[in-house]
C-alpha positions as CSV (number, residue, x, y, z in Angstrom):
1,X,-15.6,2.5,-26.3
2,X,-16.0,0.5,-29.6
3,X,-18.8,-1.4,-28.3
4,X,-20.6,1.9,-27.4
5,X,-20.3,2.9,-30.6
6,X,-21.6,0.1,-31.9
7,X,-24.8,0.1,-29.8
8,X,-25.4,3.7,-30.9
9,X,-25.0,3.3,-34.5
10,X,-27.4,0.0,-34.3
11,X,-30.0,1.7,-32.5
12,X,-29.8,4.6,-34.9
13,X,-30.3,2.3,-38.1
14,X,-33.4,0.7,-36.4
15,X,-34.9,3.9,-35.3
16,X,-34.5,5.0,-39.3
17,X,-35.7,2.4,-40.9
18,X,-38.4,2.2,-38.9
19,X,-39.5,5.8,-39.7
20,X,-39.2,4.9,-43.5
21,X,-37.6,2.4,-45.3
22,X,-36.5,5.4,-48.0
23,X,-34.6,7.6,-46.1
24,X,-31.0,7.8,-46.3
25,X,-29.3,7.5,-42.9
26,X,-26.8,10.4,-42.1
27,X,-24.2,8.5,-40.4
28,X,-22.2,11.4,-38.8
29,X,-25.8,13.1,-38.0
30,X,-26.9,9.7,-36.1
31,X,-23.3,9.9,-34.2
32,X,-23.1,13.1,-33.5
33,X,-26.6,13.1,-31.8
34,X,-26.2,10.6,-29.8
35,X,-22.3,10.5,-28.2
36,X,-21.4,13.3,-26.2
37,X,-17.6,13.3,-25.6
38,X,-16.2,15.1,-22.6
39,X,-12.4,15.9,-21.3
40,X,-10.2,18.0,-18.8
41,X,-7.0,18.5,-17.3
42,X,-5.8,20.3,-13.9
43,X,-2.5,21.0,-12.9
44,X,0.1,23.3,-11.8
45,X,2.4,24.1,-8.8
46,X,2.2,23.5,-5.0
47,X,4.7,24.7,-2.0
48,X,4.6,23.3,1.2
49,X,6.5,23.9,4.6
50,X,5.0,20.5,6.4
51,X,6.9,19.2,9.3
52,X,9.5,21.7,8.7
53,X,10.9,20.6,5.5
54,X,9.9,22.8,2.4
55,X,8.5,20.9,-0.6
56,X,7.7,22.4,-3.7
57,X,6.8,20.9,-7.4
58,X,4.8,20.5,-10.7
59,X,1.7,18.5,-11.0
60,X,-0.8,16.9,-13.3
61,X,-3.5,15.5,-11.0
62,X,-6.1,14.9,-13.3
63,X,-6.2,14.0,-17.4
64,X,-10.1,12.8,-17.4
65,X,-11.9,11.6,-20.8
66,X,-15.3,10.2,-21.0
67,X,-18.1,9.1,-23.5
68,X,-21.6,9.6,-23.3
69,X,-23.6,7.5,-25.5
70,X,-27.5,7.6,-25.8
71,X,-29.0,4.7,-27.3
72,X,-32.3,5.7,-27.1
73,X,-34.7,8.9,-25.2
74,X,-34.2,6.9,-21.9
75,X,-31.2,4.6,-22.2
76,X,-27.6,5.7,-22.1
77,X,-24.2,4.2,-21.6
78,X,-20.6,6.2,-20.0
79,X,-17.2,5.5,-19.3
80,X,-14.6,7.5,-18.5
81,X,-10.9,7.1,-18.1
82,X,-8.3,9.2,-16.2
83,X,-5.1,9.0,-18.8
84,X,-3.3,10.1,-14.5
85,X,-4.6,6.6,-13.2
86,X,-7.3,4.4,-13.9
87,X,-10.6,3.3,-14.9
88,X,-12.5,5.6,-13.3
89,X,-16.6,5.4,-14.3
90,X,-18.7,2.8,-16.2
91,X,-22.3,2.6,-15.9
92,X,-25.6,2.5,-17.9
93,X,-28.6,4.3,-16.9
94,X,-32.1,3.7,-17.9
95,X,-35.6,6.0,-17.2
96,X,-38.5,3.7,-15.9
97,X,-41.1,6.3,-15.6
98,X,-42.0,8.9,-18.1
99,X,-40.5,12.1,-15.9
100,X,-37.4,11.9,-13.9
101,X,-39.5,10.6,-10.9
102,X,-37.5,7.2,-11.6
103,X,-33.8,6.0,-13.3
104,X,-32.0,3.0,-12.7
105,X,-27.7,3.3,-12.8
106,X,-25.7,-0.2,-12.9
107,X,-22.1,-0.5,-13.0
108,X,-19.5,1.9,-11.5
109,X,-19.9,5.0,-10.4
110,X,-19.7,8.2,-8.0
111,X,-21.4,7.1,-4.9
112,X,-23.9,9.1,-3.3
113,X,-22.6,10.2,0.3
114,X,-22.1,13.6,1.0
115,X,-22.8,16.5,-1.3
116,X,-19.2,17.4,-2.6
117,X,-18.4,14.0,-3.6
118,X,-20.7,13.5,-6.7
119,X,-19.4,17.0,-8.0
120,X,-17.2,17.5,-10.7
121,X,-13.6,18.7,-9.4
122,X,-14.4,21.2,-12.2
123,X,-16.5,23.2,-10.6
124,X,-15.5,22.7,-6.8
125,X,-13.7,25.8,-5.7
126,X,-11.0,24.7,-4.1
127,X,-7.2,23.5,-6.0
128,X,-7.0,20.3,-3.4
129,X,-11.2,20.0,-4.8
130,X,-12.8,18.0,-1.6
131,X,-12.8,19.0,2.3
132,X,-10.8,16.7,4.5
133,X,-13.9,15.0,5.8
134,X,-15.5,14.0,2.2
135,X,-11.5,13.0,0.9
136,X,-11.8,10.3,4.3
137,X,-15.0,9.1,4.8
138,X,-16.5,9.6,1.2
139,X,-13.5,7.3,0.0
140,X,-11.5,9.8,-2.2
141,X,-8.0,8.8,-0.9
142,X,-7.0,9.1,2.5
143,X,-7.5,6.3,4.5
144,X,-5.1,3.3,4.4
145,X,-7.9,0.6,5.5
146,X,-10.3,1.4,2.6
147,X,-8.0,2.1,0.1
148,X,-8.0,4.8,-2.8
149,X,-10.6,4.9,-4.3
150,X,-11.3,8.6,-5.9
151,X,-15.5,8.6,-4.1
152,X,-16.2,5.8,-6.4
153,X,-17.9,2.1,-6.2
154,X,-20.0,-0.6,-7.9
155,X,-23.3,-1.4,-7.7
156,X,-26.9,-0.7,-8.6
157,X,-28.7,2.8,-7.7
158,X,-32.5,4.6,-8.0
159,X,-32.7,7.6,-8.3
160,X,-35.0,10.8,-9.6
161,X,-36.8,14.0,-8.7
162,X,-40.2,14.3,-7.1
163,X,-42.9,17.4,-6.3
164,X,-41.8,19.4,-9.4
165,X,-38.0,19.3,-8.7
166,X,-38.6,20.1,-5.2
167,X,-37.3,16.8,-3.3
168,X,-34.3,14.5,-5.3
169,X,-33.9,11.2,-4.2
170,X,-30.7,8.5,-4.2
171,X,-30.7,4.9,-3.2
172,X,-28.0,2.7,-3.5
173,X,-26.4,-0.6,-2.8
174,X,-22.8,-1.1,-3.8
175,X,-20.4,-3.5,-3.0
176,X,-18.6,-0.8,-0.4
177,X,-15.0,-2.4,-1.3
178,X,-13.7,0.8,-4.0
179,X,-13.0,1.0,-7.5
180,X,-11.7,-1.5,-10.0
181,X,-12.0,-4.4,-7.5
182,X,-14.0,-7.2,-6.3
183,X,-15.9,-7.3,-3.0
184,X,-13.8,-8.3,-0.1
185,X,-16.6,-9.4,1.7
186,X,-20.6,-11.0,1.2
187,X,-21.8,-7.9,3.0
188,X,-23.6,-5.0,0.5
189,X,-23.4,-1.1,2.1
190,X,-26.5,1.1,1.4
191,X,-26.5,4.4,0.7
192,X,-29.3,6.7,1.0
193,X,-29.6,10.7,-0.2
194,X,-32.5,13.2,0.3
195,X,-31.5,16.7,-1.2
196,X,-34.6,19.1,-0.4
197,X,-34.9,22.4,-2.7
198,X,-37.7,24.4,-0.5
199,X,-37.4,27.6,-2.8
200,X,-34.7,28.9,-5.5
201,X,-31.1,28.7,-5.0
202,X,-31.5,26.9,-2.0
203,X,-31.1,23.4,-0.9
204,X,-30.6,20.9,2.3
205,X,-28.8,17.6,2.0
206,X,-28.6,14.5,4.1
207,X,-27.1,11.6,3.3
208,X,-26.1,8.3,5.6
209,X,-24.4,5.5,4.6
210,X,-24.1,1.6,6.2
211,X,-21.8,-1.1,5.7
212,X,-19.2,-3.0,6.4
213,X,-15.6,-2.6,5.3
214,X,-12.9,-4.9,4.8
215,X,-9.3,-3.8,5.2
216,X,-6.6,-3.1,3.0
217,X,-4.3,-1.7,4.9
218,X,-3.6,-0.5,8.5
219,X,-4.2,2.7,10.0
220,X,-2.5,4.4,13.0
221,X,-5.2,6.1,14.0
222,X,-7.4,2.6,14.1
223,X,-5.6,0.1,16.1
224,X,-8.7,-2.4,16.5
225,X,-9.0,-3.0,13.0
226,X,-5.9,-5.5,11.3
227,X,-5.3,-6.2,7.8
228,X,-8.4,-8.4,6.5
229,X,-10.3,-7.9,8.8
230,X,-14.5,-6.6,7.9
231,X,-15.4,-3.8,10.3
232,X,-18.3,-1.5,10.3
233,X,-18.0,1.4,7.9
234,X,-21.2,3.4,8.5
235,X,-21.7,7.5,7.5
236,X,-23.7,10.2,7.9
237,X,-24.0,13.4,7.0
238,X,-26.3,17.2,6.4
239,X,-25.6,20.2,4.9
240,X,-27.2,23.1,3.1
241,X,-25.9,24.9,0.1
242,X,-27.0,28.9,-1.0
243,X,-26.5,30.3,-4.3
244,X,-27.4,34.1,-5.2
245,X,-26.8,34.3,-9.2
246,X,-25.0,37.3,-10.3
247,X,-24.1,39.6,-13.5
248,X,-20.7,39.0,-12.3
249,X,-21.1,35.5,-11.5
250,X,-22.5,35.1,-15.0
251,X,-19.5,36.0,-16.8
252,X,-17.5,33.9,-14.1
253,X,-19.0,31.1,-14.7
254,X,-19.5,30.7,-11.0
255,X,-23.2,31.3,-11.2
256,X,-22.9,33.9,-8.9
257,X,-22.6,34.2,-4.9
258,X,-22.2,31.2,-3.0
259,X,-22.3,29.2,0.5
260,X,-22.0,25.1,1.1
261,X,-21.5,24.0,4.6
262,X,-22.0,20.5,5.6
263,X,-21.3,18.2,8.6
264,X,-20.3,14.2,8.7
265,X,-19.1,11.8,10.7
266,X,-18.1,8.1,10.4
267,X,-17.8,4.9,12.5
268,X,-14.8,2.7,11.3
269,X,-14.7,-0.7,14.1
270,X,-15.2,1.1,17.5
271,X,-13.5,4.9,15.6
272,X,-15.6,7.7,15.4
273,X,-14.7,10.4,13.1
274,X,-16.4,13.9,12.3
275,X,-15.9,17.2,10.5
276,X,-17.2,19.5,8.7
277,X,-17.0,22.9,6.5
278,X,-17.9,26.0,5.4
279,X,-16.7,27.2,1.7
280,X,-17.5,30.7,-0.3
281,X,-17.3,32.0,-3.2
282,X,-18.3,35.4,-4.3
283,X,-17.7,37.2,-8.2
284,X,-15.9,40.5,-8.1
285,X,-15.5,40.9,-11.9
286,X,-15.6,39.7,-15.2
287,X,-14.4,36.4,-14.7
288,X,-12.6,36.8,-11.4
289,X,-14.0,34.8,-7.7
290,X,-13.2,35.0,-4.4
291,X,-12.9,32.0,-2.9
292,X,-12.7,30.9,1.3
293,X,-13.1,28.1,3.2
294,X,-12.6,26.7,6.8
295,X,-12.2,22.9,7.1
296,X,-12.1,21.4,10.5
297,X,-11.7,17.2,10.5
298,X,-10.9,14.7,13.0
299,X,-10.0,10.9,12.2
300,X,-10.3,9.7,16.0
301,X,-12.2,11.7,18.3
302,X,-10.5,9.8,20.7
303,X,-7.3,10.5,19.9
304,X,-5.5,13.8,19.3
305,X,-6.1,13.0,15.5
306,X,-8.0,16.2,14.2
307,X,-6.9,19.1,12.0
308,X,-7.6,22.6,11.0
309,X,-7.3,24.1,7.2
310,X,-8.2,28.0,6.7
311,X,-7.8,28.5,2.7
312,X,-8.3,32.1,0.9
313,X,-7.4,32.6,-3.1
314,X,-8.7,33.9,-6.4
315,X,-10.1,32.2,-9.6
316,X,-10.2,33.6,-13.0
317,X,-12.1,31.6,-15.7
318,X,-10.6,32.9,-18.9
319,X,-13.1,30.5,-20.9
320,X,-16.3,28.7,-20.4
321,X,-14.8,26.0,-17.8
322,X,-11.6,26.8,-17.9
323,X,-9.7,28.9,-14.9
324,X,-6.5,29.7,-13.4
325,X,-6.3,29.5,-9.5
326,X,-4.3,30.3,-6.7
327,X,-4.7,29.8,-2.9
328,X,-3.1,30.0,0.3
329,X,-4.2,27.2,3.0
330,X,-2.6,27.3,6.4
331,X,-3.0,24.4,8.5
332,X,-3.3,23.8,11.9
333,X,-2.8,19.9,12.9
334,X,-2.5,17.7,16.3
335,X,-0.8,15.1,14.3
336,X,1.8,17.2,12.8
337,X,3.6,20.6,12.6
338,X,1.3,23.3,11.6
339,X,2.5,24.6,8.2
340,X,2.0,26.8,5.3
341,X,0.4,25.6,1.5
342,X,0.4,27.6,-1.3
343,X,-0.8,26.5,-5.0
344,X,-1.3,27.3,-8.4
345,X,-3.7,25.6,-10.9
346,X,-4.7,25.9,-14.4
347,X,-7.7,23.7,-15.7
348,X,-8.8,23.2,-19.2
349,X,-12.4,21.5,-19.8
350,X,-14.7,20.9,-23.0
């Protein structure tokens, strides 16, 4: 953080002196201009009947600060901590062309596959944030052989906006072994992301990702691959996303009415995986959404390994990005006991 500053303030002093040798700098003005600083918190209350035993506590899932620092009109440095775990972004990004046709992004980062899993968990509408298939194959948590890893990875990605804002473009190559760690293995995984905006409030996604992993862990669901061992690790996915903005949706800070359904699948080793949902989210009043989704997700397609969540609630931002929420999910699983979910989340974001 102290070296960002540091950059900032001695790329400020350059750029005034250069303008005139006479000017007095304005310290706190140059600062000011040039770091954003950004926060939030979530938590709150979950009960759950799983496997017949009923579980119930307080939570803090996430305490997230970061720092945005722009050195100059085109070059910019983050990192951002979560106080709840770890190290959780660092990166610099730089604009080679004169639009946003073209920016480079080096260091660590939110990875590209899928479209929930570069969104802010601020703005998702659901209190457990990702569907089941993006929390497994996009890396957010869920699978032993990958390790946790919160959607995150280093490496080196393009990226920018073509035809007017029409056509967005992502390519990566990351080391495909997770956050805070070196690779486990000499191969790279590349990830590629076309998000198409035909008309207004409307876009289609695809994204595909190929690699090759190398385990942490075991998994019961994936015999074939041990402890050590690299294995293919190779996603795909497509999905389309439909916003109407609203007066209502306004004063939500929702935007307004809106659909996101999307469909993956994976290949861990000889595995196949694949899901997919549908979520909703529609403004009744000043500051209150509806929210619903279906979330269907299967580990091992040939195994009796997938799993069923049906989730309804209600939202209410009470400032800018802050909200209370409450849902009900009921799951239906193969693995396990179907059982009842209910929780309760307040978030508070600047």
């Amino acid at each position: 953080m102290a070296f960002l500053l540091i950059m900032v303030m001695a790329s400020a002093s350059t750029t005034v002196r250069a303008q005139s040798s006479e000017k007095k700098i304005d310290w706190l003005k140059e600062l000011t201009n040039r770091v954003e600083l950004h926060g939030y918190a979530q938590g709150g209350y979950s009960w759950q009947d799983a496997n017949g035993k009923q579980v119930n506590d307080f939570n803090l899932k996430r305490t997230l600060f970061w720092a945005k620092a722009r050195v100059t009109d085109r070059w910019s440095f983050l990192f951002m901590y979560d106080f709840s775990s770890v190290v959780q972004e660092f990166y610099t990004d730089f604009r080679i062309s004169n639009d946003n046709a073209l920016t480079v992004r080096l260091g660590q980062f939110k990875h590209s596959f899928s479209m929930e899993n570069p969104l802010s968990p601020t703005m998702l509408e659901l209190v457990d944030v990702y569907s089941q298939a993006a929390l497994f194959l996009a890396g957010e948590g869920p699978d032993p052989l990958n390790g946790v890893n919160y959607g995150r990875d280093m490496g080196l990605m393009l990226y920018g906006s073509l035809f007017n804002n029409h056509l967005l473009y992502e390519l990566a190559v990351m080391n495909g072994q997770g956050i805070n760690r070196r690779d486990g293995n000499n191969y790279k995984d590349f990830i590629a992301k076309l998000d198409f905006r035909p008309f207004d409030h409307f876009r289609i996604v695809g994204s595909a990702q190929k690699g090759k992993g190398h385990a942490v862990g075991v998994a019961a669901w994936n015999p074939g691959v041990q402890l050590g061992d690299d294995y293919t690790r190779d996603r795909v996915s497509i999905g389309a996303e439909w916003k109407l903005p609203t007066e209502a949706g306004k004063a939500s800070t929702s935007g307004g009415i809106s659909v996101r359904g999307e469909y993956m699948a994976g290949k861990d080793g000889d595995v196949t995986s694949r899901g997919g949902y549908v979520t909703g989210c529609v403004p009744v009043g000043k500051g209150v959404d509806i929210v619903a989704s279906a979330d269907y997700f299967d580990r091992n397609t040939d195994m009796d390994y997938s799993q069923t969540q049906l989730t309804a609630g209600l939202q209410y931002w009470f400032f800018k990005k802050c909200r209370v929420q409450l849902q009900y999910t009921r799951t239906f699983s193969q693995f396990q006991d179907d059982y009842n979910w209910l929780q309760a989340q307040v978030q508070v974001a600047f």
